[in-house]
C-alpha positions as CSV (number, residue, x, y, z in Angstrom):
1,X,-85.0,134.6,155.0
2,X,-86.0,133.8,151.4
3,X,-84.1,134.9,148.4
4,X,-86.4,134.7,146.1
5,X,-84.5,136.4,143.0
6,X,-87.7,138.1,142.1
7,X,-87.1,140.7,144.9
8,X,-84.0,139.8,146.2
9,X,-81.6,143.2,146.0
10,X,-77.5,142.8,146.3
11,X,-76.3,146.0,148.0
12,X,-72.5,146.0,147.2
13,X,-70.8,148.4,149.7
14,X,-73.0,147.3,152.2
15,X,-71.1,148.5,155.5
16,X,-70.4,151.9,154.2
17,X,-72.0,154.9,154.6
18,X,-74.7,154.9,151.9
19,X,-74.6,151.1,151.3
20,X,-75.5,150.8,155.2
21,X,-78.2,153.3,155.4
22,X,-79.7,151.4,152.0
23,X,-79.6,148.2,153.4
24,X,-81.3,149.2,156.5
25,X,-84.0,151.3,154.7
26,X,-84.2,147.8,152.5
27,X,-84.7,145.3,155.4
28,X,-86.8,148.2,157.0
29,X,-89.8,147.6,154.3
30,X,-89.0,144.1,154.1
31,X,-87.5,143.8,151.3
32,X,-85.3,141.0,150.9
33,X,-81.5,141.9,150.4
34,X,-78.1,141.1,150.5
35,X,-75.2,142.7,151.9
36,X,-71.8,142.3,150.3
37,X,-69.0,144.1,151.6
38,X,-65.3,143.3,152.6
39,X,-66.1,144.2,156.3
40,X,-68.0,141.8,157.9
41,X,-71.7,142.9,158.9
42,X,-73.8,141.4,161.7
43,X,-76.5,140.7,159.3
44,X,-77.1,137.2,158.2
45,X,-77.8,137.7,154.9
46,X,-74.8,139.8,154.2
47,X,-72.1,138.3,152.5
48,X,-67.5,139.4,153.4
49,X,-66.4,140.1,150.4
50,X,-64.0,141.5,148.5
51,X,-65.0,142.7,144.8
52,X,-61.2,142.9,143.5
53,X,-60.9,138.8,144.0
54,X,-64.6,138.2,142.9
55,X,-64.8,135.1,141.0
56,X,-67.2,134.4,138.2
57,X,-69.7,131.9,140.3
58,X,-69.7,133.8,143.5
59,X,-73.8,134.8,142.7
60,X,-74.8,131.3,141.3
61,X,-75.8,129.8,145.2
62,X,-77.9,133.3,145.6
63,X,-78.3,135.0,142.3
64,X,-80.6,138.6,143.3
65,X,-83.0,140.3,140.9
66,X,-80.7,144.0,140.8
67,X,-77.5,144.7,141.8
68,X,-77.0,148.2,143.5
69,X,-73.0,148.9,143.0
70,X,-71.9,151.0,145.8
71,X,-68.9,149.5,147.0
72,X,-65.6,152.4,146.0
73,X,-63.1,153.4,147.1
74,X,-63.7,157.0,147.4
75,X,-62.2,159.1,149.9
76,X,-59.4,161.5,147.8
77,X,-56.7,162.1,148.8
78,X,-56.8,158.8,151.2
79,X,-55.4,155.7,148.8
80,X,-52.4,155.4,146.1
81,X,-53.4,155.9,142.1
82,X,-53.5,152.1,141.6
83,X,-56.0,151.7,144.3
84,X,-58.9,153.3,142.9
85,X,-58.9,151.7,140.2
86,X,-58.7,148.2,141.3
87,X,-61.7,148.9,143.4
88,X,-63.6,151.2,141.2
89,X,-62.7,150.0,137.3
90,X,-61.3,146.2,138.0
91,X,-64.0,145.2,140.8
92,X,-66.6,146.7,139.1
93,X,-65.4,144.3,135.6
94,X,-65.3,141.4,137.9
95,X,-69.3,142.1,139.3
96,X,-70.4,142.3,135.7
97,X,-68.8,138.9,135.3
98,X,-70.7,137.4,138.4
99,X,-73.9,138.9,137.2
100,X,-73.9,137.7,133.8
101,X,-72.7,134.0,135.0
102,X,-75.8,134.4,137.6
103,X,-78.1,135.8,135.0
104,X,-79.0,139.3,136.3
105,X,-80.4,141.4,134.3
106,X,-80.6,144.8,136.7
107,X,-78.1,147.1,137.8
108,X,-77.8,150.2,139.9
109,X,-74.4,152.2,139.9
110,X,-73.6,154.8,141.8
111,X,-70.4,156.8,139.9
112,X,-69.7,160.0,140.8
113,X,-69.9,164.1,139.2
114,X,-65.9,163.8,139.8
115,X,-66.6,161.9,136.1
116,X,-66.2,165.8,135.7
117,X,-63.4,167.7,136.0
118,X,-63.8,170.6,138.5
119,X,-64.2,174.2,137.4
120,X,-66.4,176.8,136.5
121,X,-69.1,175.4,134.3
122,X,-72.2,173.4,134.9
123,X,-72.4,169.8,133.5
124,X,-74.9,167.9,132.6
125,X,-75.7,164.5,132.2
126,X,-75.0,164.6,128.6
127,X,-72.0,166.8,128.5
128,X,-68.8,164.9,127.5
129,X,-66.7,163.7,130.9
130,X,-63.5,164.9,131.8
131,X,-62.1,163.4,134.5
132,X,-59.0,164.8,136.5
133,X,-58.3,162.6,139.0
134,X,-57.7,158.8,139.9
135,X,-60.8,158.1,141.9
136,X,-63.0,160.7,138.8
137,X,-61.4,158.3,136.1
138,X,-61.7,155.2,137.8
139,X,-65.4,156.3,138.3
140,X,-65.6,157.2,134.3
141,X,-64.0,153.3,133.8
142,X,-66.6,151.5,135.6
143,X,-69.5,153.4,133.5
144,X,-67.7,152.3,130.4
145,X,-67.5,148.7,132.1
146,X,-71.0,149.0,133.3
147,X,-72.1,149.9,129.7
148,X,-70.5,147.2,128.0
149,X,-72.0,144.4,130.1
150,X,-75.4,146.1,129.4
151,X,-75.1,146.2,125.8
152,X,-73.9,142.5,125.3
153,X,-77.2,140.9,125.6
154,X,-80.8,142.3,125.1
155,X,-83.0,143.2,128.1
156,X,-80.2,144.1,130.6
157,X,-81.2,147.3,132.6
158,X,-78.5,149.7,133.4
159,X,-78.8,153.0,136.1
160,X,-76.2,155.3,136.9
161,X,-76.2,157.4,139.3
162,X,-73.8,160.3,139.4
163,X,-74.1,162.1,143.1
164,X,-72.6,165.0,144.2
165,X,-71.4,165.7,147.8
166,X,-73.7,163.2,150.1
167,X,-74.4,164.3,153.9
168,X,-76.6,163.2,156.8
169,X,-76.5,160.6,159.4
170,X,-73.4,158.5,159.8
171,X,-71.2,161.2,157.0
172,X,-67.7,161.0,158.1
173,X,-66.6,163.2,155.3
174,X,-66.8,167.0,154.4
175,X,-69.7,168.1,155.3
176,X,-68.9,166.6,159.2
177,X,-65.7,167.9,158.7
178,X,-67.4,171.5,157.9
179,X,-69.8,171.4,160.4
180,X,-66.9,170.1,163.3
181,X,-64.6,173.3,162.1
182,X,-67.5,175.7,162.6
183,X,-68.4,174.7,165.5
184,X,-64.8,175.1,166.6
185,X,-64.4,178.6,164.5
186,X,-61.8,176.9,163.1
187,X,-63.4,177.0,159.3
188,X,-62.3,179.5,156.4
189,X,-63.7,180.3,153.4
190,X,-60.5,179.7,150.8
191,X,-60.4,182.1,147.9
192,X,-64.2,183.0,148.0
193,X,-67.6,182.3,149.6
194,X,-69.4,181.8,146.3
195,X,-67.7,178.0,145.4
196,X,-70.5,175.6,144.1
197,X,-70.5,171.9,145.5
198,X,-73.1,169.9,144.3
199,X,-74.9,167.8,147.2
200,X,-77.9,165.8,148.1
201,X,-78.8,164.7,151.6
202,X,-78.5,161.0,152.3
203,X,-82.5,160.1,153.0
204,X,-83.3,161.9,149.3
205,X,-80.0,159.7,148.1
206,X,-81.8,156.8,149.0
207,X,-85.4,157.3,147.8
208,X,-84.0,157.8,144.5
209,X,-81.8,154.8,144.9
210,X,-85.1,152.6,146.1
211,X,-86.7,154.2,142.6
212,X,-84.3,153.4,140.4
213,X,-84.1,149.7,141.0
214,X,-88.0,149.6,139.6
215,X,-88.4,152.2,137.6
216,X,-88.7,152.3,133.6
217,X,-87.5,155.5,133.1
218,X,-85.9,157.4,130.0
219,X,-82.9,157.5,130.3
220,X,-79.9,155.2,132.0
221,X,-77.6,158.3,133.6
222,X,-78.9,160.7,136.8
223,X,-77.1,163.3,138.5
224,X,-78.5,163.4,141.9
225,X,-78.1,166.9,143.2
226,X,-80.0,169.5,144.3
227,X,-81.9,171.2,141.1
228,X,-80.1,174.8,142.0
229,X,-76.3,175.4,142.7
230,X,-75.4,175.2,146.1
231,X,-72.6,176.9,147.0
232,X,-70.2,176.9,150.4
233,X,-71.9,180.2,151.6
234,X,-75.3,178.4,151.6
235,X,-73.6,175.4,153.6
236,X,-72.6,177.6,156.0
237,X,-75.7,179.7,156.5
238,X,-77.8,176.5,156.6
239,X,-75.6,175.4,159.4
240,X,-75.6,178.2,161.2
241,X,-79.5,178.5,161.0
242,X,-79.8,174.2,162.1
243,X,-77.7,174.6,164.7
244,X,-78.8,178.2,166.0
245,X,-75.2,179.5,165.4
246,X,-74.0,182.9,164.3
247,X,-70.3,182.2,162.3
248,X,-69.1,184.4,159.9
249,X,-65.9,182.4,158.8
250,X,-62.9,184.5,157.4
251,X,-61.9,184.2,153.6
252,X,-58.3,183.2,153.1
253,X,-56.6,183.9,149.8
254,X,-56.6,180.6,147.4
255,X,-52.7,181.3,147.0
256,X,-51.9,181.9,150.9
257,X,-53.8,178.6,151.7
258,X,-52.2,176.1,148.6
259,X,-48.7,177.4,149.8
260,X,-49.6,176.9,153.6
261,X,-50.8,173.3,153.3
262,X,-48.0,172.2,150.6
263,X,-45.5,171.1,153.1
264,X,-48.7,168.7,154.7
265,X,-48.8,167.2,151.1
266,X,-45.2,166.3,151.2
267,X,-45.4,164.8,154.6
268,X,-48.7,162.7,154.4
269,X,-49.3,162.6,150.9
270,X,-52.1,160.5,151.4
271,X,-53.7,163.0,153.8
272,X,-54.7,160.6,156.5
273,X,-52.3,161.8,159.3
274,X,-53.5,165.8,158.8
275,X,-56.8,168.0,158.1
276,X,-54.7,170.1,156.0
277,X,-53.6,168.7,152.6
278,X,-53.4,170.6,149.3
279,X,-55.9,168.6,147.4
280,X,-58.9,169.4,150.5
281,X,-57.9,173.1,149.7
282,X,-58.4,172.8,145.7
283,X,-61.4,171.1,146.6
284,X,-62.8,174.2,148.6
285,X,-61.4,176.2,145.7
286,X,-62.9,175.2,142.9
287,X,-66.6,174.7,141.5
288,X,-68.3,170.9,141.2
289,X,-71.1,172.0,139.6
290,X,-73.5,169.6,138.5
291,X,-77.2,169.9,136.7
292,X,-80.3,167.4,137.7
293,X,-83.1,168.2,135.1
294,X,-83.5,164.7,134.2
295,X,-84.7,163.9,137.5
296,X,-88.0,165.7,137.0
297,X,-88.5,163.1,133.5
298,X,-89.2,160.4,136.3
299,X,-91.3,162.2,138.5
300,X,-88.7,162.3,141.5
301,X,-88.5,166.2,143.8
302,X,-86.1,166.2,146.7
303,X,-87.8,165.6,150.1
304,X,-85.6,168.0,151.8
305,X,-84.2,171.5,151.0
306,X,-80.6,172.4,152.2
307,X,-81.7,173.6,155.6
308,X,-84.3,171.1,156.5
309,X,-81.7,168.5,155.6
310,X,-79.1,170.1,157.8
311,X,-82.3,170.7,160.5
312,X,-83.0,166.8,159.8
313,X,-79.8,165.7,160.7
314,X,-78.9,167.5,164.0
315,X,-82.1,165.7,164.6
316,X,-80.8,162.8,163.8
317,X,-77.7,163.8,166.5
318,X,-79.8,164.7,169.6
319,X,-79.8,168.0,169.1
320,X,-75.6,167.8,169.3
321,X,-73.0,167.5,166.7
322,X,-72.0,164.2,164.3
323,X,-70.0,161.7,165.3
């Protein structure tokens, strides 16, 4: 393959679940691109890497035209304090390093609305951030990283992307997790039915991904969410109506469920060993509510509603459930 840097497209993050299906939509249209991730990839222009021991020449042999920053440690609970922020804030201040030695001038971040703290208000892009939690702050540190290197010299071109709760094809998160328990009757409301979680389904995720690394747009910071709130109740119903299910999942009181999965904190307070932890329960609790008007300023709808995403994706399965 030529990498011509005119074209040439680093995704970082490249074996994970976005950065995979990008790279693969990417080579799909043949467009030239590299891979960098700390797993090693089959592909042979894909680079093992780890972004915390980046050095400052590592894009000089094969410098790219735009840089899409994907690579995070994101999964929470899942990873000590320190952790997130040596993938998320230090990594990210050692890429910026490799791109200015290498002379790119483009960059395409994917943060996070956990910039936000949870709770009952909607945020937009504008509102001031928040942040709560190590993997939201370490999110909030690579902007301000991001927005440093961009600043330092003229022309550099800057895109952040703040997505809420991405599903589809290949998830291995909470939305499988959700769709796994209902299919089990083993998933209950906690507290209320009404929760809002901000999401966007993986295929729209990436067409606005693919349109940012071109576009000339207003503004530098995106939310990437469906334009109206999207709560757990609509999850469920969507499910239900891709899947040709009838569940009607119990609500459990917030209090009941906190005190229940307390003693799962103190055993695995990573929450790798168990599916009950108290910071999963919170996170059905409590509202991440995120706005998308900006969106429209560049021109770019959502290709697929909640249910034709869901109705997409056990497409995408066979007809049968995510694995």
């Amino acid at each position: 393959m030529r990498h011509d840097r005119t074209f040439t497209v680093m995704v970082t993050g490249s074996a994970g679940f976005i950065g995979g299906a990008l790279t693969a939509h990417l080579r799909g249209v043949g467009r030239p691109v590299i891979g960098l991730d700390r797993v090693a990839e089959p592909a042979a222009d894909s680079i093992r890497c780890d972004l915390t021991t980046l050095t400052e020449d590592a894009f000089l042999e094969r410098p790219p035209s735009a840089i899409v920053h994907l690579a995070a440690v994101s999964k929470e609970p899942g990873s000590p304090w320190r952790d997130y922020f040596a993938n998320n804030a230090e990594a990210t201040r050692r890429l910026c390093r490799a791109a200015e030695r290498a002379g790119v001038q483009n960059i395409i971040f994917t943060s996070s609305m956990m910039a936000f703290a949870a709770g009952p208000w909607r945020r937009a892009e504008n509102d001031f951030l928040d942040a709560d939690t190590a993997y939201g702050c370490s999110k909030l540190q690579a902007e301000e990283i991001l927005r440093a290197w961009q600043s330092a010299e003229p022309g550099r071109r800057l895109r952040i992307v703040r997505p809420g709760v991405v599903f589809g094809p290949g998830d291995q998160g909470n939305m499988r997790r959700l769709i796994h328990g209902l299919s089990r009757r083993r998933f209950a409301y906690i507290g209320r039915k009404d929760t809002v979680k901000s999401c966007i389904y993986l295929k729209d995720m990436l067409r606005l991904l693919v349109h940012l690394i071109d576009d000339d747009g207003p503004h530098d910071t995106y939310h990437a969410v469906y334009p109206q709130p999207t709560t757990i109740r609509d999850h469920v119903d969507a499910i239900n109506q891709a899947w040709g299910w009838n569940r009607h999942p119990p609500t459990v009181p917030y209090r009941l469920a906190l005190a229940a999965a307390t003693p799962f904190g103190l055993i695995d307070p990573a929450g790798t060993r168990f599916g009950v932890h108290p910071r999963r329960i919170q996170k059905l609790y409590r509202d991440t509510n995120i706005s998308s008007e900006r969106l429209a300023d560049i021109g770019f709808v959502a290709q697929y509603s909640l249910p034709e995403a869901f109705a997409d994706w056990r497409r995408e399965c066979g007809g049968g459930l995510p694995q």
